[in-house]
C-alpha positions, 0 to 999 in steps of 0.5 A: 193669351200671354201673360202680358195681356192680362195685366192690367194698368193699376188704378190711378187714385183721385186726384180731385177732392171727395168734397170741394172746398166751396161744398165745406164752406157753403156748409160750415156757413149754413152750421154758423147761420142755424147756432146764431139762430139758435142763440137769437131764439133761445136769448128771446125765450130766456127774456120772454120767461119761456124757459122757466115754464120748461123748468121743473117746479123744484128746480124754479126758486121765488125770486126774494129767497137765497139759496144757502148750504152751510158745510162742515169737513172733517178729515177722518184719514190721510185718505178719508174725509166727511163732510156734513151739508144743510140747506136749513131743512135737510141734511146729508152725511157725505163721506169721500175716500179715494175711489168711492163717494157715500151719500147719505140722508141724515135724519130730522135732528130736533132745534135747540128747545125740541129734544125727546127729554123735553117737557110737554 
């Protein structure tokens, strides 16, 4: 045989897309029906109280308390700064510096009235 039998045509690319146009918009259709599903189902759960039942019973308040922090900063450096946070029965030293965060609990500090000197 020669030479110039054995070559081959190339193969011709497709010229057809892999996906048609009426294939992507019947989906991107279907994906926009199933969210405003979604949304429907999940506004109709949150009116229903369903959503609270799913919650963590830390994380559901009484529907009359506030929920306050009150927060006290300091800068320490040009690059360090310490924050002091109470919700009113906790409180936590936080400490912020370029590329770290420290966090910590700080103990039960005694009321005005209530110290270790204190008469009993």
């Amino acid at each position: 045989m020669s030479d110039h039998a054995s070559v081959q045509a190339p193969i011709p690319y497709r010229a057809e897309p892999a996906v048609s146009v009426g294939h992507l918009t019947s989906i991107l259709l279907v994906t926009v029906l199933l969210l405003g599903i979604f949304l429907v189902l999940a506004l109709y759960a949150k009116r229903r109280g369903w959503l609270q039942k799913l919650m963590p019973a830390s994380a559901v308040r009484p529907a009359g308390t506030q929920w306050r922090l009150h927060v006290q900063a300091r800068r320490i450096s040009r690059l360090t700064t310490v924050y002091k946070v109470e919700d009113g029965a906790r409180a936590w030293l936080i400490v912020e510096s370029t590329g770290q965060v420290s966090v910590s609990a700080l103990p039960d500090q005694p009321t005005a009235g209530e110290g270790s000197d204190a008469p009993a």
